[in-house]
C-alpha positions in Angstrom: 83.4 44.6 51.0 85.5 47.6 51.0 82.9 49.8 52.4 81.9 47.2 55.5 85.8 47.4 56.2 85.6 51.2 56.4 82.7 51.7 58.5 83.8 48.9 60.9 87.3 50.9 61.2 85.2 54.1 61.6 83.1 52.5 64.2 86.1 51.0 66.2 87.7 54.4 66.0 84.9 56.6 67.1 84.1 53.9 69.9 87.5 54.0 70.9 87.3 57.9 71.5 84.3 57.5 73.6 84.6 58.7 77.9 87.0 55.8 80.1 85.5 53.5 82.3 85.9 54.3 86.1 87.7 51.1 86.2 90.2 51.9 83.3 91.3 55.3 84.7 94.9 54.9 86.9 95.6 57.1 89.4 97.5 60.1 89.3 100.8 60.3 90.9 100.4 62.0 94.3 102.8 62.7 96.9 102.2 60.7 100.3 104.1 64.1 101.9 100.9 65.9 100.8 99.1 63.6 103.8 102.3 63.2 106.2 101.3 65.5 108.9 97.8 64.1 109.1 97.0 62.3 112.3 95.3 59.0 111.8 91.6 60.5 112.6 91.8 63.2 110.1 93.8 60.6 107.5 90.4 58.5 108.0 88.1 61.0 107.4 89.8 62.6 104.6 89.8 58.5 103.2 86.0 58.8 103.3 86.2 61.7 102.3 87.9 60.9 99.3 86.4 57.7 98.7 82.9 59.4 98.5 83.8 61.9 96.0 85.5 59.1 93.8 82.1 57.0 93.8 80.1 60.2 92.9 82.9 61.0 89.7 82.8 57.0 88.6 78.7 57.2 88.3 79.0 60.6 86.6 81.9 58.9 84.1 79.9 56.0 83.8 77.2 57.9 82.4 79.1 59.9 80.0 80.7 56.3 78.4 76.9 55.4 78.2 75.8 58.7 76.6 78.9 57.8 74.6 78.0 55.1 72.9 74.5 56.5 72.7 76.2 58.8 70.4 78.1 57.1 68.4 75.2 54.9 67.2 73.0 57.9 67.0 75.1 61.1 65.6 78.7 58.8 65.3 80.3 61.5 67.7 81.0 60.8 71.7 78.8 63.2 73.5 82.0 63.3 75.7 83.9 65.0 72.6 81.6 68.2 73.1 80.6 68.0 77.3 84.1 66.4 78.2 84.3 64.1 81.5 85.5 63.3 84.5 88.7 61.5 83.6 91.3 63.4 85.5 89.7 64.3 88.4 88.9 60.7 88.7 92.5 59.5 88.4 93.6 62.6 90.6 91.3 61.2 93.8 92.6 57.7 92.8 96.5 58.9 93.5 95.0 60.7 96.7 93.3 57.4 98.0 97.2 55.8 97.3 98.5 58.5 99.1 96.3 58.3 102.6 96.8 54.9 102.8 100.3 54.7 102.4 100.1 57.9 104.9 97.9 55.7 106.8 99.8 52.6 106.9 103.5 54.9 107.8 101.4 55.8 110.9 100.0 52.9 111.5 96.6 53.7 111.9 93.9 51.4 111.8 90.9 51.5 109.5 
């Protein structure tokens, strides 16, 4: 009994340490003064821009949680532990997005 306990604590723990979601990651704090002299043409494009590079990060993150798990079961390490991943420059394009819309929506642009 003991030893199921201590292997399903070990499991939860070393699951638990495995890469973020895309979903799970918040954005970073950015400054909307970092976008205020932007007109609304380059505010758009650097919102695609953005968003583009944010898509590419979540399916690179998304695999590492994968290869995570993969891991665990396997060697009972993340992979992530040794490769790292993509967690801050995910939530730093997340505050960036925040920040060219609320740029955006100051100027009133339209999307």
């Amino acid at each position: 009994m003991l030893t199921k306990i201590l292997i399903t604590c070990a499991t939860v723990a070393l699951i638990s340490s495995c890469a973020t979601r895309p979903d799970k990651i918040a954005a970073a704090t950015v400054a909307q003064e970092k976008y205020a002299a932007e007109d609304c043409a380059t505010l758009s494009k650097k919102f695609s821009q953005t968003q583009t590079e944010l898509t590419a990060l979540s399916k690179k993150q998304n695999s590492k949680a994968n290869g995570d798990i993969w891991g665990v079961l396997l060697i009972f390490t993340p992979i992530s532990f040794f490769t790292g991943d993509f967690e801050k420059e995910i939530a730093q394009k997340k505050g960036d997005i925040v920040a060219i819309q609320a740029s955006q929506r100051k100027n009133n642009c339209s999307n």
